[in-house]
C-alpha positions as CSV (number, residue, x, y, z in Angstrom):
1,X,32.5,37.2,31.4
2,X,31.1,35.4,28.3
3,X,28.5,33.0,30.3
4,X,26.0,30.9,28.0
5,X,23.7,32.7,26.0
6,X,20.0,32.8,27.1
7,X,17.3,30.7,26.5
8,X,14.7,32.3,23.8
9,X,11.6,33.2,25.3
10,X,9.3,31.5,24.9
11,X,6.5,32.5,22.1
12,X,2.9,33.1,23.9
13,X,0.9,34.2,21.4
14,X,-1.3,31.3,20.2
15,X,-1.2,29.9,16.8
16,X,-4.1,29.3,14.7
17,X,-4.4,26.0,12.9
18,X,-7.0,25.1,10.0
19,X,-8.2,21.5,9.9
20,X,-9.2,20.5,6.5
21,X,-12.9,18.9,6.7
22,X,-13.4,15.4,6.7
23,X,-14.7,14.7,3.7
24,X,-11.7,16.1,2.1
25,X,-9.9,14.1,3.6
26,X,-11.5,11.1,2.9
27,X,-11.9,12.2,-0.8
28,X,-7.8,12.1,-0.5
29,X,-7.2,8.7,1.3
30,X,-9.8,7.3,-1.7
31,X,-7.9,8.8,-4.5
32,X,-4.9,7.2,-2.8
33,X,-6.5,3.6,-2.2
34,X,-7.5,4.0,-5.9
35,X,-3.8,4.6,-7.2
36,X,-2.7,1.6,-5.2
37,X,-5.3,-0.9,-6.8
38,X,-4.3,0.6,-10.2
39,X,-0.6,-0.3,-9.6
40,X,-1.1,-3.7,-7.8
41,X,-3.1,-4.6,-10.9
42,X,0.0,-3.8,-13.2
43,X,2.2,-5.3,-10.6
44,X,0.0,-8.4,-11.1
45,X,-0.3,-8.2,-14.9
46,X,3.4,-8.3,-14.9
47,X,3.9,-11.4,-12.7
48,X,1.4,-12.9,-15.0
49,X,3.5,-12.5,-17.9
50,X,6.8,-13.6,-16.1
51,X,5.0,-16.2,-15.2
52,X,3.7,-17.5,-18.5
53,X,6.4,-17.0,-20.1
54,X,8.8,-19.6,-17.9
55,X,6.0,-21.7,-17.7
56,X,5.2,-22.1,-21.4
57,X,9.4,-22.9,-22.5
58,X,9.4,-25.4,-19.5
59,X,5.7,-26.7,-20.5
60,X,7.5,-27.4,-24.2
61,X,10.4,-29.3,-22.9
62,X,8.5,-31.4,-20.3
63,X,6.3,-32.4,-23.1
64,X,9.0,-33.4,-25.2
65,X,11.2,-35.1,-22.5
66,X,7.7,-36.8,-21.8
67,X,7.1,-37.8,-26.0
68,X,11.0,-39.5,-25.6
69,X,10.0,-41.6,-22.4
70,X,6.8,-42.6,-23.9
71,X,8.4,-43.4,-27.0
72,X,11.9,-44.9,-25.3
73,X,13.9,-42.7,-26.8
74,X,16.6,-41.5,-24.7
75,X,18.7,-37.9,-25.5
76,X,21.2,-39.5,-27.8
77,X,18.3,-41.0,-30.1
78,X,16.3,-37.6,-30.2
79,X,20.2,-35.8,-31.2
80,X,20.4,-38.3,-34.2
81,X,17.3,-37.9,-35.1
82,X,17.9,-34.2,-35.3
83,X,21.0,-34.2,-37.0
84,X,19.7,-36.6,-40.2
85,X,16.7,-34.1,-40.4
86,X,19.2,-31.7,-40.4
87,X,21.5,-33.0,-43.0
88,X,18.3,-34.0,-45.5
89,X,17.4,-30.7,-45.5
């Protein structure tokens, strides 16, 4: 009769294991902390610039939509304005 097959036997002879020192391993976890910093700094560099980039187009209009109220101006002054500038040139 085809039963189960056996169970492996199990492996007595002991196995060595190394264990790196600690100061190598602490020399790795600080090269690692320092490869994080460096990419958070781009990361933040580049948030920076997305940032200043919306901010400065919607610093411009504000400024002008502010100029117009100031001035009492509405859109359809500051469009006919434009368009005789426009046609003088």
């Amino acid at each position: 009769m085809a039963g189960r097959p056996k169970k492996p036997e199990p492996i007595k002879e002991k196995i060595s294991r190394t264990f790196r020192p600690l100061s190598d391993r602490v020399a790795d976890v600080e090269k690692k902390i320092v490869f994080h910093q460096e990419a958070v700094k781009r990361f933040e560099e580049k948030k920076i610039r997305m940032l200043a980039n919306k901010t400065s187009e919607k610093a411009k209009v504000n400024t002008l939509l502010e100029t117009l109220k100031e001035k009492g101006m509405t859109m359809d002054d500051l469009l006919n304005s434009l368009k005789t500038k426009a046609e003088a040139e």
